[in-house]
Kinemage of the C-alpha trace (Angstrom):
@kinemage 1
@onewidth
@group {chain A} dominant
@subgroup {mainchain}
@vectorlist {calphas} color= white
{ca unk a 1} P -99.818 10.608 -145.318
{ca unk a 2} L -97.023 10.169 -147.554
{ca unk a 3} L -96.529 7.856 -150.097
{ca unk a 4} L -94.752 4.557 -149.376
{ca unk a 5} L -91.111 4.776 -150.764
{ca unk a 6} L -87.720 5.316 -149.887
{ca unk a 7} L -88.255 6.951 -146.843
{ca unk a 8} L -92.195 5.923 -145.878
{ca unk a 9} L -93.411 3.122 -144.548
{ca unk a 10} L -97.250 1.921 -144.402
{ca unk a 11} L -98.526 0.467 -141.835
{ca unk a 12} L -101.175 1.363 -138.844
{ca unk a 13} L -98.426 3.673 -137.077
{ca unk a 14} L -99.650 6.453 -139.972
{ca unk a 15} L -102.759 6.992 -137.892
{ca unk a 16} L -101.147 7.882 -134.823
{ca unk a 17} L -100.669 11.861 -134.140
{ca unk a 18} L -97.125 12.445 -134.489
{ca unk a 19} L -96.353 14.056 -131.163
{ca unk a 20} L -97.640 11.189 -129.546
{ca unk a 21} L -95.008 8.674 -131.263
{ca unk a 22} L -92.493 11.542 -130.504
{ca unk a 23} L -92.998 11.201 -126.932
{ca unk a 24} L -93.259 7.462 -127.106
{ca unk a 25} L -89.628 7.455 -128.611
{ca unk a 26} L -88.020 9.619 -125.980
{ca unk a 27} L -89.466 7.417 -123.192
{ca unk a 28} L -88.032 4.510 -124.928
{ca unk a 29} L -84.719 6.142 -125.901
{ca unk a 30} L -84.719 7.838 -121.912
{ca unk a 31} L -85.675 4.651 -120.113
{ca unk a 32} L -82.879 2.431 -122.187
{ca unk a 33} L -80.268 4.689 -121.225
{ca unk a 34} L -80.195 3.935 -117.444
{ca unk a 35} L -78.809 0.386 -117.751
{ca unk a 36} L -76.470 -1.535 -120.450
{ca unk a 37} L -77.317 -5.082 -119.239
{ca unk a 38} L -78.272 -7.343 -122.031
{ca unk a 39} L -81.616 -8.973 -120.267
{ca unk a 40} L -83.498 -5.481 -120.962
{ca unk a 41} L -82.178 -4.545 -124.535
{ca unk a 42} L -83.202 -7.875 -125.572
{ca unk a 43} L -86.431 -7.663 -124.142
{ca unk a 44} L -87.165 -4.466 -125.616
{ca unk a 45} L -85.853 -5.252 -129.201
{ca unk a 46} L -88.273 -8.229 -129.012
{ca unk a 47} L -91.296 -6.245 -127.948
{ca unk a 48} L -90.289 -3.871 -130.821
{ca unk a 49} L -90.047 -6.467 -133.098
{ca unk a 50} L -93.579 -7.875 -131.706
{ca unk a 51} L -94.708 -4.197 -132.604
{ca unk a 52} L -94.144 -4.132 -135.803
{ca unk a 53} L -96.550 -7.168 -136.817
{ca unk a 54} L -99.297 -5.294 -134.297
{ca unk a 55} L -98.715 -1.645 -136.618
{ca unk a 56} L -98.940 -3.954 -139.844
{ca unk a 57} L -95.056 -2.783 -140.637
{ca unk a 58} L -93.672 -5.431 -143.036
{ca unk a 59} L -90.361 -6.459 -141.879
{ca unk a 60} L -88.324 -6.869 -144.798
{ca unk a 61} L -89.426 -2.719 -145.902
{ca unk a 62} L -87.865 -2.358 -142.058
{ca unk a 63} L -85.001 -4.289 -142.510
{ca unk a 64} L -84.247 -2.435 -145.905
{ca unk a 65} L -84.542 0.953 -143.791
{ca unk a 66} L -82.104 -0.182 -140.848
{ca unk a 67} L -80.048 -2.504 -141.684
{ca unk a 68} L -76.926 0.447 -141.777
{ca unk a 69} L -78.315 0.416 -137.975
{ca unk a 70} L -77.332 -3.325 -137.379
{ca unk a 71} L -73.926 -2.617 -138.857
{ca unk a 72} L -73.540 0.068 -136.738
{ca unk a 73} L -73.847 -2.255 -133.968
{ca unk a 74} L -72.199 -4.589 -135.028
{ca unk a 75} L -69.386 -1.827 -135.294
{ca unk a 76} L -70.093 -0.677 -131.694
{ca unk a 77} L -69.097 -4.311 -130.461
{ca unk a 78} L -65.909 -5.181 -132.344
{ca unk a 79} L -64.579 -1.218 -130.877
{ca unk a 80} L -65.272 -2.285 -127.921
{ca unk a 81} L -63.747 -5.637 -128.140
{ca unk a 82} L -60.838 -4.351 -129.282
{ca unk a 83} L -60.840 -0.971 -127.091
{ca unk a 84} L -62.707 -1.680 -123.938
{ca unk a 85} L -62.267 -4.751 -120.819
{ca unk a 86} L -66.241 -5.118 -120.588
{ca unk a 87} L -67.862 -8.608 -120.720
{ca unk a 88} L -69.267 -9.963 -123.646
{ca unk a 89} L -72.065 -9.256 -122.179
{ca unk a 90} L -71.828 -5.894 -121.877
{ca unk a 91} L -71.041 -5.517 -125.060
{ca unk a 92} L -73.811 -7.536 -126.435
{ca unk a 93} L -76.177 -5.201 -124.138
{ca unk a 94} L -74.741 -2.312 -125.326
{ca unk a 95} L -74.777 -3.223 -129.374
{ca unk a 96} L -78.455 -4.453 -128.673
{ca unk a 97} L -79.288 -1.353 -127.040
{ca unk a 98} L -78.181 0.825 -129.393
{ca unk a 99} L -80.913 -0.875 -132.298
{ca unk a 100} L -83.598 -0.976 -129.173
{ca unk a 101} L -83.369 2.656 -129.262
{ca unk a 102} L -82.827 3.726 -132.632
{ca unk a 103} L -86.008 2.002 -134.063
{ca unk a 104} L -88.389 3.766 -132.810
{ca unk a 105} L -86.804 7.318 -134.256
{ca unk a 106} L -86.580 5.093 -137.560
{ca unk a 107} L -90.667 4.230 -137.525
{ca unk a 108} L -91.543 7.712 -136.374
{ca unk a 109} L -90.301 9.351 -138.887
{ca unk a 110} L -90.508 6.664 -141.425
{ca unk a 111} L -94.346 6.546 -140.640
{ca unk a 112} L -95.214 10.405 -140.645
{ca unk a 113} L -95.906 12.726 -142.989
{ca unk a 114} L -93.683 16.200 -142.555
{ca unk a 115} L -96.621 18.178 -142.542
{ca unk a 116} L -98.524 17.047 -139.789
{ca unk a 117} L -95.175 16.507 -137.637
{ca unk a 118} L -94.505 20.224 -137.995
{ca unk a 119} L -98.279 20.939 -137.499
{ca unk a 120} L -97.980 18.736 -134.374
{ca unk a 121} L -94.869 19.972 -132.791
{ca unk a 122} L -96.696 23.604 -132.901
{ca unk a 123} L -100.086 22.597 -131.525
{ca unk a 124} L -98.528 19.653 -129.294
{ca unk a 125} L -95.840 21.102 -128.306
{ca unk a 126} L -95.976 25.062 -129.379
{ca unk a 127} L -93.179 24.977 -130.475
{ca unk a 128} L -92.455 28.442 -132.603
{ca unk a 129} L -93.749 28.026 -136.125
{ca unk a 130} L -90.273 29.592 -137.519
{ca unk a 131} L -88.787 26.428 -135.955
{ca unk a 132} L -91.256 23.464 -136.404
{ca unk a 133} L -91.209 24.458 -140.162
{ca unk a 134} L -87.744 25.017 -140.765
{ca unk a 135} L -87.488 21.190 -139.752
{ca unk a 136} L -90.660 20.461 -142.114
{ca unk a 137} L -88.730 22.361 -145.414
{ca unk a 138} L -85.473 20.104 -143.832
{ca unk a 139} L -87.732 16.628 -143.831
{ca unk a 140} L -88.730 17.178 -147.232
{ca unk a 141} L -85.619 17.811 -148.665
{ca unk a 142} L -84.698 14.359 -147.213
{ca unk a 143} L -85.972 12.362 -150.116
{ca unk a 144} L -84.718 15.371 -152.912
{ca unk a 145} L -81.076 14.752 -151.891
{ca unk a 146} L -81.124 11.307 -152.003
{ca unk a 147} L -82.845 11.149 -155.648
{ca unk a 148} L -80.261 14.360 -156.670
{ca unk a 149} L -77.401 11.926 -155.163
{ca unk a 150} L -78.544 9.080 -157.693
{ca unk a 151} L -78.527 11.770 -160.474
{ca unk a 152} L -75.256 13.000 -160.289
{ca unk a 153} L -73.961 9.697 -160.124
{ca unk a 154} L -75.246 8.278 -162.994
{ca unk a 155} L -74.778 11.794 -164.770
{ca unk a 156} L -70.862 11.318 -164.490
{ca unk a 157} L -70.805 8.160 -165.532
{ca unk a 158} L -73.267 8.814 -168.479
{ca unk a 159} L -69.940 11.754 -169.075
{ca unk a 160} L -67.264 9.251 -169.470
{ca unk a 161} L -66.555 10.232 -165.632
{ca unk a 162} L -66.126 6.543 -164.233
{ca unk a 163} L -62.796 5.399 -162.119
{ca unk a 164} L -63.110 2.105 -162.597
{ca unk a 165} L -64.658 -0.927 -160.984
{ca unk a 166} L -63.043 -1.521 -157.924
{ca unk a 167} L -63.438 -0.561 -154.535
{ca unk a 168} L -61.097 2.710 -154.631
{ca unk a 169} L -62.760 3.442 -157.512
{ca unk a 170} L -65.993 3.369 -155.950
{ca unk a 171} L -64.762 5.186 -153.090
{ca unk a 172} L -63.219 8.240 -155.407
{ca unk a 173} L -66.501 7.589 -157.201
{ca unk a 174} L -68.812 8.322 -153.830
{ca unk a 175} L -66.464 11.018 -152.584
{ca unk a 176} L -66.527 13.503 -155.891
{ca unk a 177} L -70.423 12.866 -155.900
{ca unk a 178} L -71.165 13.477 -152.205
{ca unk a 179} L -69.043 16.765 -152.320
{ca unk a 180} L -71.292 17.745 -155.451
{ca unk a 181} L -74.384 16.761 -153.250
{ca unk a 182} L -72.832 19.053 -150.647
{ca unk a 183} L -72.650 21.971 -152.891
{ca unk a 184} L -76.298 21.618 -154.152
{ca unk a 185} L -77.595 21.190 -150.396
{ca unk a 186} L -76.031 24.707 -149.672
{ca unk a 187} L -77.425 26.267 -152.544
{ca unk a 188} L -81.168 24.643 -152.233
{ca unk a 189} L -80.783 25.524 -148.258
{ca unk a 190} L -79.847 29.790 -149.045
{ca unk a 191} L -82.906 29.759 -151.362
{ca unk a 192} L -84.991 28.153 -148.905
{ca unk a 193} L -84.198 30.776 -146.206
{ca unk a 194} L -84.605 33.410 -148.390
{ca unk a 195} L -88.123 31.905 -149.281
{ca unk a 196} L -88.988 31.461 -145.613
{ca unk a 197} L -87.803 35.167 -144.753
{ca unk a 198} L -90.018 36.470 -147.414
{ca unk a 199} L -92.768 34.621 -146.838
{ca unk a 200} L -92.577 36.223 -143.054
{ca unk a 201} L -91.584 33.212 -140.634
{ca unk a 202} L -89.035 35.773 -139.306
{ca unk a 203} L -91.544 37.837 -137.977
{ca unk a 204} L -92.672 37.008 -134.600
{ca unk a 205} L -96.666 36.781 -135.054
{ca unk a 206} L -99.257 34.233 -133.913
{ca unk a 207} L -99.789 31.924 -136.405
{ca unk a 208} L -103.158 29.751 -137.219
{ca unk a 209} L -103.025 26.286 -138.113
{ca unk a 210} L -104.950 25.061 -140.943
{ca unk a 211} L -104.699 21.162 -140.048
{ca unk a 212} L -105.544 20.698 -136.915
{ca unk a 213} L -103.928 17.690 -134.817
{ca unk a 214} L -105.973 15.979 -132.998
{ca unk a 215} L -104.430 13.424 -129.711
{ca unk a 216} L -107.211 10.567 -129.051
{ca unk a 217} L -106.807 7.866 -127.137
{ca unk a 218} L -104.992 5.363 -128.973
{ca unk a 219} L -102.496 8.069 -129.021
{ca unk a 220} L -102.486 8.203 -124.998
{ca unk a 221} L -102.781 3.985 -125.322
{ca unk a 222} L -99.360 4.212 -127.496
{ca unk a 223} L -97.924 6.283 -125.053
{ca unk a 224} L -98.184 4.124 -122.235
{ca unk a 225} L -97.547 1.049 -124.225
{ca unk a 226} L -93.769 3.004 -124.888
{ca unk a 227} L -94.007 3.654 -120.981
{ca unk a 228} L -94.923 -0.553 -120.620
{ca unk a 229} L -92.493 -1.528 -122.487
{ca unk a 230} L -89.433 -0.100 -120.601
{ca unk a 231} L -90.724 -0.822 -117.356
{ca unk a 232} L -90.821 -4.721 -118.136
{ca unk a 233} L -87.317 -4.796 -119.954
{ca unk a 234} L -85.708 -2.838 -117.245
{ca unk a 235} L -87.614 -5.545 -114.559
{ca unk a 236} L -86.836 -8.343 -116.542
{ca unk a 237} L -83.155 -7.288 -116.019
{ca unk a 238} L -83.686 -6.843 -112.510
{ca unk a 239} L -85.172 -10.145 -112.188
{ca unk a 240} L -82.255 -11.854 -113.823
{ca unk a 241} L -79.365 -9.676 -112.005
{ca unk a 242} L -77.805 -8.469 -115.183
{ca unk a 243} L -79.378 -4.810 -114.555
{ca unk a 244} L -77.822 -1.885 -113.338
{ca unk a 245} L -77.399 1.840 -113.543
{ca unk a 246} L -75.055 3.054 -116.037
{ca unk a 247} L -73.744 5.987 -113.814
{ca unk a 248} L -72.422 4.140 -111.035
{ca unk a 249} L -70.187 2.041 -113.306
{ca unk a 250} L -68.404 4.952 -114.854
C-alpha cells in the first residue's frame, strides 16, 4: 500500500482487493442513477458517511480530498435554480446524489495502491496487460504532476515572475503555470510510451503476474454491503413517495 499523502488515505479499505471496491462503486454509482428523489441520496450519503468510521477513514483527511466535490454540488443546484423548473427537491436530490456517487470513486482510488489495481483489473477482470498498465504508469503520474505543478509555481515567483496579489493576478498566475504543466505532461507521456513499447507491452503475449490478487470474503461481504446499501436508499424513497425512475420524467 501506498503511503498516506496527498492522494492516499489509510484506513481498513487498504485491505480490500481492488476489483472488489471497483465493483462495489459501479453498483453504487449504477443503482443511484435510476432515481433523483432526495429520500435515497440522503440515505445513501449517510450510510457512506457511516462507512467511513467502520473503514477507520478519518473524516477531516476525506473532507480535505472532496470538498471541490461539495462545491461542485453546490454548483449543480444554483444551475439548476437558475436554468431548470424542478422542485427544490429535486434539486437537493440531484446535488446530493451527485456526492453519493462520487465518494466511493474518491475512496477507491484514494485507498489503493496502483500496482495492485492494475494487477487486479488483469487477474479480476483480464483485462489486457497493455491496458491495465497504461492506467497504472497514468495513476502514478497523478501525484508527479501535482508536486511538478507546485514547482513551477513557486519557480516563477522565485524568477521575479509574480502578477500581483489579486485575484486576476492569481488567475494569470494559475493559467501560465497549468499550460507549463500541460507541456511537461506531453513530454513525460511520449517518453512513457516509448518506454512501454520497448519494454514489449505492444506485443500481444500472455503475460504472468508476479503479485497475485487474491478475492476473500470480506471482499464478496463489501460487495454486497455496496449491493445493501442501494437497495435500502432506493426503498426508503419508495416508502416515502419521493422515488421514481429518472427515464420516465425526461
Amino acid at each position: 500500500m501506498s503511503e498516506p499523502g496527498i492522494f492516499f488515505l489509510e484506513g481498513k479499505l487498504g485491505q480490500y482487493n481492488p476489483a472488489a471496491k471497483l465493483l462495489a462503486a459501479l453498483l453504487i454509482a449504477l443503482g443511484l442513477l435510476v432515481s433523483d428523489d432526495i429520500t435515497s441520496a440522503s440515505v445513501a450519503l449517510a450510510v457512506e458517511c457511516i462507512a467511513l468510521g467502520v473503514f477507520a477513514i478519518p473524516y477531516k483527511a476525506v473532507f480535505k480530498k472532496t470538498y471541490p466535490l461539495f462545491l461542485a454540488a453546490i454548483s449543480v443546484a444554483i444551475a439548476n435554480i437558475v436554468a431548470s423548473k424542478a422542485s427544490s427537491l429535486v434539486i437537493a436530490g440531484i446535488s446530493l446524489r451527485l456526492v453519493a456517487i462520487a465518494m466511493p470513486g474518491i475512496l477507491l482510488f484514494s485507498s489503493t495502491d496502483p500496482v495492485d489495481l492494475a494487477d487486479s483489473l488483469v487477474q479480476q477482470f483480464r483485462i489486457s496487460p497493455r491496458y491495465a498498465y497504461a492506467a497504472l504508469a497514468s495513476f502514478r503520474l497523478l501525484p508527479l504532476l501535482s508536486e511538478e505543478f507546485s514547482l513551477i509555481i513557486r519557480a516563477r515567483r522565485s524568477r521575479g515572475i509574480d502578477y500581483g496579489r489579486g485575484p486576476i493576478a492569481k488567475l494569470v498566475l494559475f493559467v501560465t503555470s497549468v499550460f507549463a504543466l500541460f507541456v511537461s505532461a506531453i513530454r513525460k507521456a511520449n517518453r512513457l510510451a516509448m518506454t512501454m513499447d520497448a519494454r514489449g507491452f505492444n506485443l500481444k503475449v500472455s503475460r504472468t503476474s508476479a503479485r497475485e490478487q487474491k478475492v476473500q470474503k470480506h471482499d464478496a461481504v463489501l460487495i454486497l454491503s455496496a449491493l445493501a446499501m442501494v437497495l435500502i436508499a432506493n426503498m426508503a424513497g419508495m416508502l416515502v413517495g419521493t422515488w421514481h425512475v429518472v427515464l420516465l420524467s425526461v
